[in-house]
C-alpha positions as CSV (number, residue, x, y, z in Angstrom):
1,X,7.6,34.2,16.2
2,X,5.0,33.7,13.5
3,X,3.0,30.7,13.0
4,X,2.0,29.3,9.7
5,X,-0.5,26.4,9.8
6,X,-0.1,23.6,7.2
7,X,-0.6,19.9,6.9
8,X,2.0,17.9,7.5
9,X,2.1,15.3,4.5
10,X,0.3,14.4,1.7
11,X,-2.7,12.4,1.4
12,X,-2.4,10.9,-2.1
13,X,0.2,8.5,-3.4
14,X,0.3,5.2,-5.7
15,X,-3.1,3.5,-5.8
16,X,-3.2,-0.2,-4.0
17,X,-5.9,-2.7,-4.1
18,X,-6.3,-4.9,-1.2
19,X,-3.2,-6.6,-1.6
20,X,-1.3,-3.7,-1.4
21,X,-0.6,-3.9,-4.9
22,X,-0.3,-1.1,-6.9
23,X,-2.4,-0.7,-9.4
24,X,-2.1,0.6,-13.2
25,X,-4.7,3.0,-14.1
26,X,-7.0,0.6,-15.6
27,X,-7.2,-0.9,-12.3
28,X,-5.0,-4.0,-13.0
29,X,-2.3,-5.0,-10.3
30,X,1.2,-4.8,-11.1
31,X,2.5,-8.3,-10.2
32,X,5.2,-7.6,-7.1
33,X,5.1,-4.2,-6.8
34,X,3.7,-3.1,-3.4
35,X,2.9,-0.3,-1.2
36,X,1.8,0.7,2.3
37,X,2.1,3.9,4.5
38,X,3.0,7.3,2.9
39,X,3.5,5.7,-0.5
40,X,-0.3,4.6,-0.8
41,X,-2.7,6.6,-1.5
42,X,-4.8,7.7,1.9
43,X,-7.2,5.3,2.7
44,X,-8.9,8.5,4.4
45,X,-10.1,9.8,1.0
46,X,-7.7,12.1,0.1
47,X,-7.2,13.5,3.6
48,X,-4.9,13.8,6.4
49,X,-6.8,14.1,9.5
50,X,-3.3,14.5,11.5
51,X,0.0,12.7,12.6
52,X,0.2,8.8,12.7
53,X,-2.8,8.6,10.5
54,X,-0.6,6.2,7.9
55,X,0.6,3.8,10.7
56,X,-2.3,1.6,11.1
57,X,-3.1,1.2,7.1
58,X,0.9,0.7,7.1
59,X,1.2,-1.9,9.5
60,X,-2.2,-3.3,7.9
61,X,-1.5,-3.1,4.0
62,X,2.4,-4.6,4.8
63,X,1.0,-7.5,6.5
64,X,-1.6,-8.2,3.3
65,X,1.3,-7.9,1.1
66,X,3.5,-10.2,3.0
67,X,1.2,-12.6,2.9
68,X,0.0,-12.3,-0.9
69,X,3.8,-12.0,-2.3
70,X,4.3,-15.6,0.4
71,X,1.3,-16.9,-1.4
72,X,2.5,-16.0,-5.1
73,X,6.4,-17.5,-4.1
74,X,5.0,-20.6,-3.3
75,X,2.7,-20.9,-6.3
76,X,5.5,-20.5,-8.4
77,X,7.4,-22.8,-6.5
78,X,4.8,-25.7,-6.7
79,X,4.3,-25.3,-10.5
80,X,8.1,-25.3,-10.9
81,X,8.4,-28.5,-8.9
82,X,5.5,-30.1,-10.5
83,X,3.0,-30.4,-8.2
């Protein structure tokens, strides 16, 4: 049997901030659209040292997101009630 070497995913994907946001090219967040794990962009710079590498940043950028989308739902509820 021959063995080819090769990564096993991909290190780049849809730019967050650190709201797990994803960004527009001019840097600007795209109001509640998120992204974590795989579909971010490696906060390794580009690289995928090896397997489970996304799991902490996804557990990490899913929580941030939770809490900022929480955050914006309950603006808009307050301004909708008035106060």
């Amino acid at each position: 049997m021959r063995l080819y070497p090769g990564d096993i995913g991909a290190a780049t994907g849809l730019v967050i901030n650190e709201w797990a946001q994803i960004t527009r090219a001019d840097g600007s967040a795209i109001a509640g659209l998120y992204a974590s794990g795989n579909e971010a962009n490696s906060i390794m710079g580009g690289t995928y040292p090896g397997p489970g590498i996304t799991i902490g940043p996804a557990i990490t950028f899913a929580y941030r997101a939770v809490r900022h989308a929480l955050g914006a739902a309950q603006a808009r509820r307050a301004a909708s009630s008035g106060g």
